[in-house]
C-alpha positions in Angstrom: -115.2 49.4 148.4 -118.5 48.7 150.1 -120.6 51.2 151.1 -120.3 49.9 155.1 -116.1 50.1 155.1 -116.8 53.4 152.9 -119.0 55.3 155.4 -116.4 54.3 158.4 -114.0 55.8 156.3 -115.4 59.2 156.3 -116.7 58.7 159.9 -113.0 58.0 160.8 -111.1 61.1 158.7 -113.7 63.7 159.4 -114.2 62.8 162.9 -110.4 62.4 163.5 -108.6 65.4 161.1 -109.6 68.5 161.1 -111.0 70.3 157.7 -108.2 72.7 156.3 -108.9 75.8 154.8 -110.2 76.2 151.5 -106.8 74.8 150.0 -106.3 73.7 146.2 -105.2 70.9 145.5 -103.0 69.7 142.7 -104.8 68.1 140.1 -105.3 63.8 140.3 -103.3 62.1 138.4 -105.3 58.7 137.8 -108.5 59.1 139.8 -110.6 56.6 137.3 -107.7 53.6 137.7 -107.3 53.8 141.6 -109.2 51.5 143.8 -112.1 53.4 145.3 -111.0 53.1 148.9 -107.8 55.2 147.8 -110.0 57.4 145.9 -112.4 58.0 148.6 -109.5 58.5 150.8 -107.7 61.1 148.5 -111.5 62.9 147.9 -111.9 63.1 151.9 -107.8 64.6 152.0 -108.5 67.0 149.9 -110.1 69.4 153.1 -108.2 66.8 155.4 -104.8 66.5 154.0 -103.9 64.9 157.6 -105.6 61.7 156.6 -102.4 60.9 155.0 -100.6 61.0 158.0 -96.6 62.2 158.4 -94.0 59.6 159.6 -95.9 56.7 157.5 -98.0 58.0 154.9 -99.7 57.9 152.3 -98.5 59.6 149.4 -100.2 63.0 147.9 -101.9 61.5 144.5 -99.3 63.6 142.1 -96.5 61.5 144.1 -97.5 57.5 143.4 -96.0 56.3 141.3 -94.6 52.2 140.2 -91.6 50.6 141.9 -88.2 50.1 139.6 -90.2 46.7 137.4 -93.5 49.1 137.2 -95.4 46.1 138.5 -96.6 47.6 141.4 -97.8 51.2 142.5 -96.5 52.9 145.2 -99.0 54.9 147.0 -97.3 54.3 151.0 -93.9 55.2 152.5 -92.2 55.4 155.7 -90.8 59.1 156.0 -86.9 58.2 155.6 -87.5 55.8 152.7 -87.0 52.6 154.5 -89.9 50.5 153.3 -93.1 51.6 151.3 -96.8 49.9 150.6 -98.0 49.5 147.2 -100.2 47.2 145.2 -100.2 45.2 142.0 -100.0 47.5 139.2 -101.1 46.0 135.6 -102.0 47.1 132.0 -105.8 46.3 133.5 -105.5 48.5 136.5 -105.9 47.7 139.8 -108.5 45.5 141.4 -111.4 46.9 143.5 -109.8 45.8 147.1 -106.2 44.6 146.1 -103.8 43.0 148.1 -101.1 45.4 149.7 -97.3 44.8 149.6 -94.9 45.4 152.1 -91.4 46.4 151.1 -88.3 47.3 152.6 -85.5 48.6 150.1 -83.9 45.6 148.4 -85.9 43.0 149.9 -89.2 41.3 148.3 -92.2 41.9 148.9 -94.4 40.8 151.4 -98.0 40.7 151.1 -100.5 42.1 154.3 -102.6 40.5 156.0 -105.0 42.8 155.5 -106.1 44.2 152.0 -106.7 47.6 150.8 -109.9 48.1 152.6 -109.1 47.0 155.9 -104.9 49.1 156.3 
């Protein structure tokens, strides 16, 4: 993530969420193999945990985990389980601003326009 897109992130979630209290938070589960938007995102949630949002979120770190092949991670979901965001999961790790996938239950994927660094 560049260092322009990664200080509007942290303009955005501590101008927009509030800081919780001093609240611990379970430990990461990959820090080192995540892309460093979603890392910076999960550092600033930490005293913000609203950055992740509620009805379309962003799961908590010890939650992501790989779709039913394990070739993509999961780290997105719509509240009921309808349809979730991930990206391309390999033995490499993930790529510095990956592509995101779109997917409803039983359907293929579809990839965003966007990638990482701009959802």
């Amino acid at each position: 993530m560049n260092g322009d897109r990664a200080a509007a992130l942290e303009r955005f979630v501590t101008g927009r969420y509030p800081a919780a209290g001093a609240a611990q938070s379970p430990p990461s589960c990959t820090p080192s193999r995540l892309p460093g938007g979603l890392r910076q995102l999960y550092r600033l949630a930490k005293q913000r945990p609203g950055a992740l949002g509620t009805q379309n979120n962003i799961l908590p770190e010890p939650l992501l985990h790989t779709d039913q092949l394990g070739e993509m991670l999961v780290f997105g979901a719509e509240n009921q389980g309808g349809f979730f965001w991930s990206v391309l999961w390999t033995l490499d790790g993930l790529e510095a601003d990956p592509t995101l996938w779109f997917c409803e239950l039983d359907e293929e994927p579809i990839a965003e326009q966007e990638p990482l660094s701009g959802f």
